[in-house]
C-alpha positions as CSV (number, residue, x, y, z in Angstrom):
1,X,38.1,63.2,102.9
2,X,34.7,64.8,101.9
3,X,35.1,68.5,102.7
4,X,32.6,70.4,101.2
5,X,29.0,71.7,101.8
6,X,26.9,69.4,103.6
7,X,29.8,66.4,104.6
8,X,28.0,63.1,104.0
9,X,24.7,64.1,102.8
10,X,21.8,62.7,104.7
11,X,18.7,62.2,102.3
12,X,15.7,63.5,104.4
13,X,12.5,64.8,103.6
14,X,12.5,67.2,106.6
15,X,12.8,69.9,104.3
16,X,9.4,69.8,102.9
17,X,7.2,68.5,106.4
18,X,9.1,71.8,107.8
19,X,8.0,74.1,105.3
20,X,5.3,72.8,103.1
21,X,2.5,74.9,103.1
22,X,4.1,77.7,105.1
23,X,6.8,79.0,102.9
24,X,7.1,82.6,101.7
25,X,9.3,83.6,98.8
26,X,12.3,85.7,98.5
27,X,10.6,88.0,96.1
28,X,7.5,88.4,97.5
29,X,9.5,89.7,100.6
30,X,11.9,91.6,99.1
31,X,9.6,94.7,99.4
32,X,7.4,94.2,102.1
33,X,8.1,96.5,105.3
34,X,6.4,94.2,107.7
35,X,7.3,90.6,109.0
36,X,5.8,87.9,107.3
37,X,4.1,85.1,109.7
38,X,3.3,82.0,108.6
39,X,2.1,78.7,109.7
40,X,4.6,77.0,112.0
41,X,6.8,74.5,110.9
42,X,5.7,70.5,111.9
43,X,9.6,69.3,112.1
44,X,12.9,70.5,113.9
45,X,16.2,71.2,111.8
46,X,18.6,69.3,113.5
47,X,22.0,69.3,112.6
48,X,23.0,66.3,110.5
49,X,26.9,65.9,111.2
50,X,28.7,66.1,114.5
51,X,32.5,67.0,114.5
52,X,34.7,64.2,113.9
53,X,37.5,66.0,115.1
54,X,37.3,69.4,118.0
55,X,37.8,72.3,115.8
56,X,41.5,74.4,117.2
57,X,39.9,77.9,118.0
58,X,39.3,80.5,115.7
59,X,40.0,84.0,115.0
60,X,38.7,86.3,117.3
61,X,35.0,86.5,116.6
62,X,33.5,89.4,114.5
63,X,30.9,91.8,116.3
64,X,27.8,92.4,114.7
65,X,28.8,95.6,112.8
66,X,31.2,93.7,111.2
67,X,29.1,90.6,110.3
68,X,26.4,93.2,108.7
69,X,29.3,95.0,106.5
70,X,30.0,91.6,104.9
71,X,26.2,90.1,104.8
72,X,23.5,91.6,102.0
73,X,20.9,94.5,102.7
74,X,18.3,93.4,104.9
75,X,20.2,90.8,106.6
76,X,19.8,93.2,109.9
77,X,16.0,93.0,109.9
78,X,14.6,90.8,113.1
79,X,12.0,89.3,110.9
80,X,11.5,86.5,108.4
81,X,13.5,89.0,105.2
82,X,16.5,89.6,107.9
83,X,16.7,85.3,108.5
84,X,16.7,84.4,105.0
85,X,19.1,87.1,104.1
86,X,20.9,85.3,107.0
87,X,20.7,81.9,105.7
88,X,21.4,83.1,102.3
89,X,24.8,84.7,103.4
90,X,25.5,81.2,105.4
91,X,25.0,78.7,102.9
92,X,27.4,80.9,99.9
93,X,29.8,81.1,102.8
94,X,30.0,76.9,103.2
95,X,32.1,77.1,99.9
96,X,34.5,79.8,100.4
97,X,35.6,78.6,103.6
98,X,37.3,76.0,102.8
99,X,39.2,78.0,99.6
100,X,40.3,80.6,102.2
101,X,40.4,78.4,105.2
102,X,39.0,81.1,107.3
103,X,36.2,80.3,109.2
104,X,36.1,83.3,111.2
105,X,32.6,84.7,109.7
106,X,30.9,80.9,110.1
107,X,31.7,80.7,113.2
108,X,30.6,84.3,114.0
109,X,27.2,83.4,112.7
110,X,26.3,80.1,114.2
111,X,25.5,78.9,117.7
112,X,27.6,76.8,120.1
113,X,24.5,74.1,119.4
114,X,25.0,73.8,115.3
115,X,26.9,70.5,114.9
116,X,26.9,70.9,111.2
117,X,28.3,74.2,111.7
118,X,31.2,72.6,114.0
119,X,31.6,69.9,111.8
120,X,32.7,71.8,108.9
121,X,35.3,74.1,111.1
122,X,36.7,70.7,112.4
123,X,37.3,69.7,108.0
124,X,38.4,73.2,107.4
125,X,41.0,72.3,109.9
126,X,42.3,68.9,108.3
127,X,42.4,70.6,105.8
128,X,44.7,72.8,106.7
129,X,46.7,70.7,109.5
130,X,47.9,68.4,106.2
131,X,48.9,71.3,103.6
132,X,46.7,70.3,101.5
133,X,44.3,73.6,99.6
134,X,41.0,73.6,98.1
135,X,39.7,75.1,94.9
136,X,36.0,75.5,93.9
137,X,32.8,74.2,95.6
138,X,31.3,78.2,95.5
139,X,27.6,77.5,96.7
140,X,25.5,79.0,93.4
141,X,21.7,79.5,95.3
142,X,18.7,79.7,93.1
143,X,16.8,82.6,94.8
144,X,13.7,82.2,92.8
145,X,13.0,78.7,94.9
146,X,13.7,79.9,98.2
147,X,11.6,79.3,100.8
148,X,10.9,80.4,104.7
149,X,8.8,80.1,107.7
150,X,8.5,81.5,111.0
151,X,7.9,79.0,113.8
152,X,7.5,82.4,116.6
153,X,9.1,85.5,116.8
154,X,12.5,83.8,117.5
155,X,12.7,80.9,115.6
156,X,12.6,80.9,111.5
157,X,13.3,78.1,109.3
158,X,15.2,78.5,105.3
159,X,14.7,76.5,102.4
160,X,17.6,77.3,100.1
161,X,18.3,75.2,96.6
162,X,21.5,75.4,95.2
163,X,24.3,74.9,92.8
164,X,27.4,73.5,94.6
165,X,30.9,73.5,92.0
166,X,33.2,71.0,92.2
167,X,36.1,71.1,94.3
168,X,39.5,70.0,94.0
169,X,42.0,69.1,96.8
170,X,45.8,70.5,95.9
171,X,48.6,68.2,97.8
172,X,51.9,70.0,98.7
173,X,53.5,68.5,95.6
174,X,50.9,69.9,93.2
175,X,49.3,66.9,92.5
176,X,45.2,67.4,92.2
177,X,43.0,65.1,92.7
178,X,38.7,65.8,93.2
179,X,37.5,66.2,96.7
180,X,33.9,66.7,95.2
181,X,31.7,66.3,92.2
182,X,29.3,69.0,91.4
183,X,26.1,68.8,93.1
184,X,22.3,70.0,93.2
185,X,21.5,70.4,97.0
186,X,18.7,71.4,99.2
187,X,20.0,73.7,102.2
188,X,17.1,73.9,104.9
189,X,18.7,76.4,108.1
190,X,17.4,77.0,111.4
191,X,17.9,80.1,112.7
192,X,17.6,81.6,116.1
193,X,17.2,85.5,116.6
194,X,19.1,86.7,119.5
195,X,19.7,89.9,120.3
196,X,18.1,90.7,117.3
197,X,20.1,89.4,115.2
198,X,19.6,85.6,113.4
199,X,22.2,83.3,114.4
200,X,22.0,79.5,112.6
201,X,21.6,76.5,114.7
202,X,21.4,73.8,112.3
203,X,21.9,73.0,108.6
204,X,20.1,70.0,107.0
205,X,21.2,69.0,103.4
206,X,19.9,66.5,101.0
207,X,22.0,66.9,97.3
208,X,22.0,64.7,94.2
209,X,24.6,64.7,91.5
210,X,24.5,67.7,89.1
């Protein structure tokens, strides 16, 4: 079973019609006060995976105070900074989850609408329903490449590149054997603010061997 970041990878180039020529990078936001508008997107990050399985409920979900303890400084902010902080937090998360096989935070963070989202709860759980652990696939982001763009005042898109590790599956018995190779992949998030705070509706991912 492929468990980690991304499922089966769909090779798209909806990353760069959605954010070519209105991207904004994470530096040159990192000390600006004010939004950042840009250019809306031309394309619609839809989620790439649906569930295979329905995901068996999770724990009870964390308010926002809680979310923000665990997410980086600026993640708060209702503007294009406080989405990719978002997004950044998200796609590092996609990893851990299925090491600690809590799913708690994803689930926090996401809408009811992001399959991808759903779809990796519902392989955290196989996971778990067959004994089997996970070790590795921690989500690496390069945060000199990434990217963003506001479509309106509620709707932001992420460009994220990253490192994903390899990950191993550990049967009952002991024995090992690789879930994953290690992987280069392109993250691109949608995120809707609500209530002022961003909540990701989809994930599309296109990776290539590392």
């Amino acid at each position: 079973m492929r468990f980690i970041p991304g499922g089966r990878v769909a090779r798209r180039a909806v990353a760069a019609t959605m954010l070519a020529g209105a991207c904004v990078g994470l530096a040159a936001c990192t000390g600006e006060p004010e939004p950042i508008v840009t250019e809306s997107p031309t394309a619609v990050a839809s989620p790439v995976t649906t569930p295979s399985t329905t995901p068996s409920p999770s724990a009870t979900a964390l308010s926002d105070d809680e979310l923000l303890a665990m997410m980086p400084e600026g993640a708060e902010r209702a503007d294009v900074y406080g989405a990719m902080m978002t997004a950044t937090f998200y796609v590092e998360l996609a990893g851990d989850i299925f090491e600690t096989a809590d799913t708690t935070a994803w689930v926090s963070l996401a809408t009811t609408e992001c399959g991808y989202c759903l779809s990796q709860v519902a392989n955290v759980d196989a996971l778990v329903k067959s004994g089997d652990l996970a070790e590795g696939g921690s989500v690496t982001i390069d945060q000199s490449a990434t990217r963003a763009a506001l479509e309106d005042d509620e709707t932001a898109y992420v460009e994220l590149s990253a490192h994903v590790d390899p990950m191993t599956r550990i049967a009952p018995s002991g024995a090992r054997s690789e879930a994953q190779t290690a992987l280069e992949t392109t993250f691109v998030v949608e995120l809707l603010l609500i209530d002022s705070r961003w909540r990701v509706n989809g994930v599309v991912t296109d990776s290539e061997p590392a």
